[in-house]
N, C-alpha and C positions, 0 to 999 in steps of 0.2 A: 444510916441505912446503906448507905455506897459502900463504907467498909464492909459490911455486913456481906452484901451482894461480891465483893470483890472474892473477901476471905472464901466464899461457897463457892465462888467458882474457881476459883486457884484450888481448893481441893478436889473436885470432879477433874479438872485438868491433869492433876498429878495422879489421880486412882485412876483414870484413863490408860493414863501412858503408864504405868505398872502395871497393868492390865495390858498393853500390848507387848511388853517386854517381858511379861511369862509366859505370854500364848509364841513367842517366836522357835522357829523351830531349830533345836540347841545340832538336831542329826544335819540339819544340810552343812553338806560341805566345801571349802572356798577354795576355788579355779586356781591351779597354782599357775598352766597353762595351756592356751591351744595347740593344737596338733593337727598337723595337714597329715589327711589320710587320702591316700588312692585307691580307689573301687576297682578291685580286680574280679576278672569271669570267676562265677558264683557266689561273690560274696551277697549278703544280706544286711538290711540295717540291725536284724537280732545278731547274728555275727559280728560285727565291728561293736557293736555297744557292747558284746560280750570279754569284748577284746578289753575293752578300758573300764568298764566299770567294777565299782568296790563291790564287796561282798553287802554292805551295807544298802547299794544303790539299789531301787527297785527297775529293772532292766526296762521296764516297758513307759516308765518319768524317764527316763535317759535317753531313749529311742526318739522320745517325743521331742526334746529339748536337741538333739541331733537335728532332727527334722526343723525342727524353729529356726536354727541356728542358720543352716544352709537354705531356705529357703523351700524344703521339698514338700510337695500337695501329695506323693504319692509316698507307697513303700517300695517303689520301681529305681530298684541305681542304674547310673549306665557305666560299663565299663572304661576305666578310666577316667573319667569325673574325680575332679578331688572333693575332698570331706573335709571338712573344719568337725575338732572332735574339741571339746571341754574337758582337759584333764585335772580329775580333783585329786586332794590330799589324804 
């Protein structure tokens, strides 16, 4: 009965996790690296994500991930403030 119970659950385990390894998402793409960016008068966080992101990237997950990244609660830059920017591949 143990092997029994072992076998059943060693294959739920294994359909699990090939179940999370097809649901993974194959488009995200890997940080090759950061880049200090400086906020100059008028820039925008839609501007600077415009600046780096792929044609691929949805601008407004990039924006977000900007904002994660440096800490920002608002969509307010201040001039001259530097930015940490995620540069993909």
């Amino acid at each position: 009965m143990k092997k029994i119970m072992f076998i059943f659950i060693t294959i739920i385990m294994a359909l699990s996790f090939c179940g999370f390894a097809l649901g993974y998402d194959n488009e995200k793409k890997d940080i090759i690296y950061y880049e200090d960016r400086v906020v100059y008068t008028g820039d925008t966080l839609w501007h600077i994500a415009s600046e780096y992101a792929g044609d691929k990237t949805d601008i407004r997950d990039y924006i977000y991930e900007i904002k994660n990244l440096n800490n920002l609660k608002s969509d307010k830059l201040i001039e001259g403030k530097r930015l940490i920017i995620p540069v993909y591949k």
